[in-house]
C-alpha positions in Angstrom: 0.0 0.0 0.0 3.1 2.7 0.9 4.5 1.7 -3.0 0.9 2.6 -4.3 0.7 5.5 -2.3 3.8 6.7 -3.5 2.8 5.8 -7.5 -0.5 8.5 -6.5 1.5 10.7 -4.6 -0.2 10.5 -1.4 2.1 12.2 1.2 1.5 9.8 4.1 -0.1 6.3 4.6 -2.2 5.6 6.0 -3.6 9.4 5.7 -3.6 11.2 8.9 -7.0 13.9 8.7 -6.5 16.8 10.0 -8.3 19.8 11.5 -10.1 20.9 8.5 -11.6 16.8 7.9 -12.7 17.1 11.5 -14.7 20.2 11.2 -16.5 18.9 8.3 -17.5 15.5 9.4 -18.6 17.2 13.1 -20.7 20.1 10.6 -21.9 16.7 8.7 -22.7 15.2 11.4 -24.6 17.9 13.6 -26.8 19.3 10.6 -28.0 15.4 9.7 -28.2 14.7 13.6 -30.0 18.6 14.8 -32.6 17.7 11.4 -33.3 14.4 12.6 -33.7 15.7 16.5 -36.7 18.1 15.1 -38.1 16.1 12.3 -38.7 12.9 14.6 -39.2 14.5 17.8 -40.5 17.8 17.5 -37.3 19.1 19.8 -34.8 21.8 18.8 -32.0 21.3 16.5 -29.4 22.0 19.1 -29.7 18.9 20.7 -29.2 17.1 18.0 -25.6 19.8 18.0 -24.6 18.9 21.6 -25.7 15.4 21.2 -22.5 15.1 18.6 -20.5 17.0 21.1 -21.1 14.4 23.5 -20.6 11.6 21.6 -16.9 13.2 20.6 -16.4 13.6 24.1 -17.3 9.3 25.1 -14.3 8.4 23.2 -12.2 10.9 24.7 -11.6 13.3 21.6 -13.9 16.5 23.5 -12.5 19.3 25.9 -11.3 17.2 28.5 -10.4 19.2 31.3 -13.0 22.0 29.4 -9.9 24.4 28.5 -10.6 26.7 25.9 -7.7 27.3 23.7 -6.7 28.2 19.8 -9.7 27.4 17.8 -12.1 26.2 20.4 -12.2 29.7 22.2 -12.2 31.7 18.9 -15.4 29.6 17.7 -17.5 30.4 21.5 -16.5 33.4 21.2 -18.0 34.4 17.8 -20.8 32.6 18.2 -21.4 34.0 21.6 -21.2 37.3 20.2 -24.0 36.5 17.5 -26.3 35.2 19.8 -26.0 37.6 22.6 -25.9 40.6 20.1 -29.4 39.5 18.9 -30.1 38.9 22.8 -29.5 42.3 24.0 -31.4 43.8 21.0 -34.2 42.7 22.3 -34.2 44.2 25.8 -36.2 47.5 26.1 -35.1 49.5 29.0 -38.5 51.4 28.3 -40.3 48.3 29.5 -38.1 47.6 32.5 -38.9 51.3 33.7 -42.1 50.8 33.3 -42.6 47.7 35.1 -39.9 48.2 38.4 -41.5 44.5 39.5 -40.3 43.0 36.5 -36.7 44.3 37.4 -37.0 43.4 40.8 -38.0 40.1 39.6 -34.4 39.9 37.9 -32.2 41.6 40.5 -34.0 39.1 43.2 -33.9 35.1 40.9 -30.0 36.4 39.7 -29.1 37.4 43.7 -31.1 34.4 45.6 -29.4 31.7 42.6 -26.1 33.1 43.2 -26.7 32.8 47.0 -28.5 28.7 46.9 -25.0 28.1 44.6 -22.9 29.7 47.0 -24.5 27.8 49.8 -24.7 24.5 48.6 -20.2 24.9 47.3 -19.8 25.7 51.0 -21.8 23.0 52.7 -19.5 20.7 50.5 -16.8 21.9 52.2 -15.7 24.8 49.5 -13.9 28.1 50.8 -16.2 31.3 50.3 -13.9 32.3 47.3 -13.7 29.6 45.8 -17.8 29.4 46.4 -18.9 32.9 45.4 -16.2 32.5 41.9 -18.7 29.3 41.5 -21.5 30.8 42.0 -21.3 33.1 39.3 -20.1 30.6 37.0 -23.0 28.1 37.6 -25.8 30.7 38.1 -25.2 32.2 34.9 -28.0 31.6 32.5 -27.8 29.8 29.3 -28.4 33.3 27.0 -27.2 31.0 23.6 -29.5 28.1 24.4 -32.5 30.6 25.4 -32.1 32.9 22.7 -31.3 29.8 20.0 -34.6 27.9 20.9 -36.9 31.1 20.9 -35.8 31.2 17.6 -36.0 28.1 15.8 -39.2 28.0 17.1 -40.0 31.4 16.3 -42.2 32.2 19.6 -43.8 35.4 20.9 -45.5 36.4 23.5 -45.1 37.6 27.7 -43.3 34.9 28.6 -40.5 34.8 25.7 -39.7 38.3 26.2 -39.6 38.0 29.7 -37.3 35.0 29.1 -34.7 36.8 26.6 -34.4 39.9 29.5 -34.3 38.0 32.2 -31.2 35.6 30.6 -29.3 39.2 29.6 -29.5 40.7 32.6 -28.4 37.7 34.2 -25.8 37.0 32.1 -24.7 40.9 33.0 -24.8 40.2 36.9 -22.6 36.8 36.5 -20.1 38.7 34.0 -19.6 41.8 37.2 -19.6 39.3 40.1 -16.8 37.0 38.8 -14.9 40.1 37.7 -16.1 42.1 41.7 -14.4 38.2 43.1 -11.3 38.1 40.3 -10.3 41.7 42.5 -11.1 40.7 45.5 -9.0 38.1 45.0 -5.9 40.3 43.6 -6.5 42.5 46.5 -6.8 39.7 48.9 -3.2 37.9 47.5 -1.4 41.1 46.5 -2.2 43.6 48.8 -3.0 46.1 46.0 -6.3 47.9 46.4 -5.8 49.3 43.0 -5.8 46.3 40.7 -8.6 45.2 43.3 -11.1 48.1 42.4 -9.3 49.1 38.8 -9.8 45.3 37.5 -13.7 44.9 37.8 -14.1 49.2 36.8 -11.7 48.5 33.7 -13.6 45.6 32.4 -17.5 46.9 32.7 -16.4 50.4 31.8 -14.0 49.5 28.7 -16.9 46.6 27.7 -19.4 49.8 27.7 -17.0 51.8 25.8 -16.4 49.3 23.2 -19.7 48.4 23.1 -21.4 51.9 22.6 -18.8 51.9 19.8 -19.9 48.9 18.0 -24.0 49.9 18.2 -22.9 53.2 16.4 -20.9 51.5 13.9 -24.2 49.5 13.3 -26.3 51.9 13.3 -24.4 53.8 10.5 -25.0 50.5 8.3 -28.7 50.4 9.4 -29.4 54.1 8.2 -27.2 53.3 5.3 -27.8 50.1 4.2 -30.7 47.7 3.0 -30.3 45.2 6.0 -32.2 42.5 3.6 -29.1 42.9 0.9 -26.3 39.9 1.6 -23.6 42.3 1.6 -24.6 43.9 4.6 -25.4 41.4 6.8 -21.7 40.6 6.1 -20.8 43.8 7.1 -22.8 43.4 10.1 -21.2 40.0 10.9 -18.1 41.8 10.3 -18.4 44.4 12.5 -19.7 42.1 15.6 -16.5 39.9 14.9 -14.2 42.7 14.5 -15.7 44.3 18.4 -14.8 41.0 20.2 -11.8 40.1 18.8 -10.8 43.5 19.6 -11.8 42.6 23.1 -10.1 40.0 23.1 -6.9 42.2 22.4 -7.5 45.0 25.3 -8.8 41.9 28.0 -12.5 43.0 28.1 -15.4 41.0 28.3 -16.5 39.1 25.1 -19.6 38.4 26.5 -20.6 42.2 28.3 -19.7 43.7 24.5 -22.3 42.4 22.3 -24.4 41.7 24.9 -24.2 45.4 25.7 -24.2 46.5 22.2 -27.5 45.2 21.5 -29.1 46.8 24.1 -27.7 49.9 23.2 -28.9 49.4 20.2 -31.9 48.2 21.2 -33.0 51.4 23.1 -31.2 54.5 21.1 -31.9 53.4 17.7 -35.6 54.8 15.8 -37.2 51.1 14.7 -36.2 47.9 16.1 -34.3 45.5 14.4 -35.4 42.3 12.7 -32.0 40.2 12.4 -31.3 37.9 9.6 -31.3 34.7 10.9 -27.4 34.2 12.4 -26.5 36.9 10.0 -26.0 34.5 7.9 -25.1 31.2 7.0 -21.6 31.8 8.2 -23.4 32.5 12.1 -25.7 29.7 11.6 -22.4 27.5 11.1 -20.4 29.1 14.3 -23.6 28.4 15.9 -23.6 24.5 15.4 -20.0 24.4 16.3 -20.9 26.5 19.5 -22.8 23.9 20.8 -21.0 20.9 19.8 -18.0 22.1 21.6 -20.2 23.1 24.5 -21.4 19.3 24.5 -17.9 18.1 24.3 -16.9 20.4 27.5 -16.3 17.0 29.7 -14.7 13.9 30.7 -15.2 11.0 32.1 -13.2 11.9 35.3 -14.5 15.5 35.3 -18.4 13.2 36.1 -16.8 10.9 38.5 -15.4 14.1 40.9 -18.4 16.6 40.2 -21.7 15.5 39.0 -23.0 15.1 43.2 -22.2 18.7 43.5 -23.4 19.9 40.2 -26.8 18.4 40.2 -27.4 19.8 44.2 -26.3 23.3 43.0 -28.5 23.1 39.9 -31.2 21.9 41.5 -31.2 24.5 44.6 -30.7 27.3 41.7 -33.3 26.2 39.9 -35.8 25.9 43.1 -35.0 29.0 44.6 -35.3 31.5 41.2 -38.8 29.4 40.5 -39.9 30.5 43.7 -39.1 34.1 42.7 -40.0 33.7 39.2 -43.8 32.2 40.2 -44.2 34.3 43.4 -43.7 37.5 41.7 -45.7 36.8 38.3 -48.9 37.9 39.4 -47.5 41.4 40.1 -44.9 41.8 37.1 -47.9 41.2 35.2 -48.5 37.5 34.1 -50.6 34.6 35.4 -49.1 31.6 37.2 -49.3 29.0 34.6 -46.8 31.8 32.8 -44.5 32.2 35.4 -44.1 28.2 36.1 -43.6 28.3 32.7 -40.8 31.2 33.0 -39.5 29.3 35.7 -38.6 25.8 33.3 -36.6 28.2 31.1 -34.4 29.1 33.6 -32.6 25.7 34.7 -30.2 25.3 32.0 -26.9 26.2 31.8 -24.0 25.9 28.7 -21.3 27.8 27.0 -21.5 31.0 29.0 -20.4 29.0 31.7 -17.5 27.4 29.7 -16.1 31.1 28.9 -16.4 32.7 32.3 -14.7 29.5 33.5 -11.9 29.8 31.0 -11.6 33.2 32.0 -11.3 32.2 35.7 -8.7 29.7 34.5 -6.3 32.3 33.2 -6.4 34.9 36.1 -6.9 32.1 38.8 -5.7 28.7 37.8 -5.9 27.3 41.2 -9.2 28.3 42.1 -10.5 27.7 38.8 -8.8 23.9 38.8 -11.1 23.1 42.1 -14.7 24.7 40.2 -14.1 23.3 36.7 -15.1 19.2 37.2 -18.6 20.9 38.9 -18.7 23.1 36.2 -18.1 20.4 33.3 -20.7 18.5 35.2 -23.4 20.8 35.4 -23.1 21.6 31.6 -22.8 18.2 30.6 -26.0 17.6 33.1 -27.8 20.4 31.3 -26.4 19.8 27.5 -29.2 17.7 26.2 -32.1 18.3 28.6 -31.8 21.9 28.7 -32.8 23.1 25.5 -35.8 20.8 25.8 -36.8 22.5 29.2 -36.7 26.0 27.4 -39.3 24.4 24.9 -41.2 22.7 27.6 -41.4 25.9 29.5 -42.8 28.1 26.4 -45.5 25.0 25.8 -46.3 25.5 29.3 -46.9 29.3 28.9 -48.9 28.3 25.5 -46.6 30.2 23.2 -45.1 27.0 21.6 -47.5 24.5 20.1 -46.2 21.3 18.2 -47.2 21.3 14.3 -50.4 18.8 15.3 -51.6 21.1 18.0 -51.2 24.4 15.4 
């Protein structure tokens, strides 16, 4: 076979596929597998994305230890941006001045989560920092799933906006406490009150900066461009990529900048904005990979030291911000089937976990090393059945019906 090989010129036998092979056959494989997950049984596409993750992950060719490096952090963090761009356009700061119980709603499900995560780390015998850096890592919202599945399935209504504004602001509380523990922690090793208080000030104040820059820029293109042509929805994926990689650069938050950016948007721009789905098929394909990776964020060994702990802190999460969720629906202005319902959307967790944990993992390897097999846990826990609660919730609200019910 090597003399025939060498006859056709074929470099190495056997062949050895690299990086590129891989990404097609996982992009193969998630489309056929996400197609058959909504064709067979009604559920969202991204299942059928993280299911593939998984399975890469059984025969030990995933994350592993859930590191982000090279490739794997460039693809999160694109997609990320895409999704949470489109998230944050969708949050009216009219409506949250308008309704004060609906904000109070968010300020009180983010706080008491953080607190039942913190609680339950420290009753397993976890030191408070290392307890409040986990509870913002596991009581962050899954923003991508929410704001993937309320659009594949292309609902409307109290409970789906509520949903989407709820996840952002979430995902902004998470983003400011791990950044509030990172310089509590610099201040508590170093001694330096000024990387203490300049670390969390740089981070939300630079991710506002860049972020106001990036809804101008956009803006510009809106006024000047027919947002329905396909050369400007590369400009806008352009522009969006361009704003975190420059992030990236300057060390601010990839996930405050679009976020941020949309809402800015959002609320100083004339007409809302009707994205193109993904902006395009080049989102749509970051997308996919997004949550293949995310399903692939564990091992075997990460399970056997952290999936106790996970599911405890999930669960006391999920109990105490349903409690919220349901107790305060009545006065924030939808019944109590609704708010159950909002309460179902808010148990899973996924790749925003994975990046503030990589995050973590580079200014705090230590105290990131003891968080990350609870953290692979949780969003291995919540990779296939999460999506599918966001969908049960909606059908509990009666804003999702299945194609025999429509």
């Amino acid at each position: 076979m090597e003399s025939l090989a060498a006859y056709f010129h074929i470099d190495r036998w056997p062949p050895h596929p690299d990086l590129l092979f891989w990404i097609a056959l996982i992009l193969l494989a998630g489309a056929l597998l996400g197609d058959l997950v909504q064709r067979m049984l009604r559920l969202p596409r991204i299942i059928g994305y993280c299911a593939v993750g998984l399975l890469v992950a059984t025969f030990g060719k995933g994350l592993g230890d859930g590191l982000l490096l090279g490739t794997d952090r460039l693809i999160v963090d694109l997609a990320l941006a895409l999704l949470l761009f489109e998230l944050g356009s969708r949050v009216s700061l009219r409506w949250l001045r308008n309704n004060p119980h609906l904000l109070l709603t968010s300020v009180l499900e983010s706080l008491l989560g953080f607190w039942a995560i913190f609680a339950t780390l420290s009753w397993f015998g976890f030191p408070p920092k290392a307890a409040l850096a986990g509870s913002a890592l596991l009581g962050v919202s899954a923003a991508a799933v929410i704001g993937r599945v309320a659009t594949e399935l292309k609902t409307a209504g109290q409970v789906t906006e509520r949903m989407l504004v709820l996840s952002a602001l979430n995902t902004l509380y998470a983003v400011l406490l791990l950044k509030l523990v990172s310089g509590w922690l610099h201040l508590d090793q170093q001694g330096d009150w000024i990387q203490g208080v300049a670390l969390p000030l740089y981070t939300f104040a630079g991710s506002l900066g860049m972020a106001a820059l990036l809804a101008a820029a956009v803006a510009v293109v809106l006024r000047r461009f027919e947002l329905r042509d396909e050369n400007t929805v590369l400009l806008l994926l352009g522009l969006v990529l361009l704003s975190v990689t420059a992030a990236r650069l300057l060390g601010l938050s990839t996930l405050l900048v679009p976020l941020l950016a949309g809402v800015l948007l959002r609320n100083t721009s004339e007409r809302p904005c009707i994205w193109p789905r993904h902006f395009g098929t080049a989102g749509g394909v970051l997308v996919l990979m997004l949550f293949v990776i995310a399903g692939a964020a564990w091992s075997f060994s990460a399970l056997g030291a952290g999936v106790a702990l996970a599911a405890a802190a999930l669960l006391a999460r999920w109990l105490v911000r349903s409690a919220v969720l349901v107790g305060l629906a009545h006065f924030s202005g939808i019944s109590l089937r609704q708010g159950a319902g909002l309460a179902l959307t808010s148990w899973p967790i996924s790749a925003t976990s994975l990046v503030l944990l990589a995050e973590l993992r580079l200014s705090h390897p230590v105290l990131a090393q003891d968080l990350t097999p609870v953290v692979l846990s949780a969003i291995a826990l919540m990779a296939l059945p999460g999506p599918a609660l966001v969908q049960a919730g909606l059908w509990i609200a009666r804003e999702y019906r299945t194609e025999k019910n429509r």
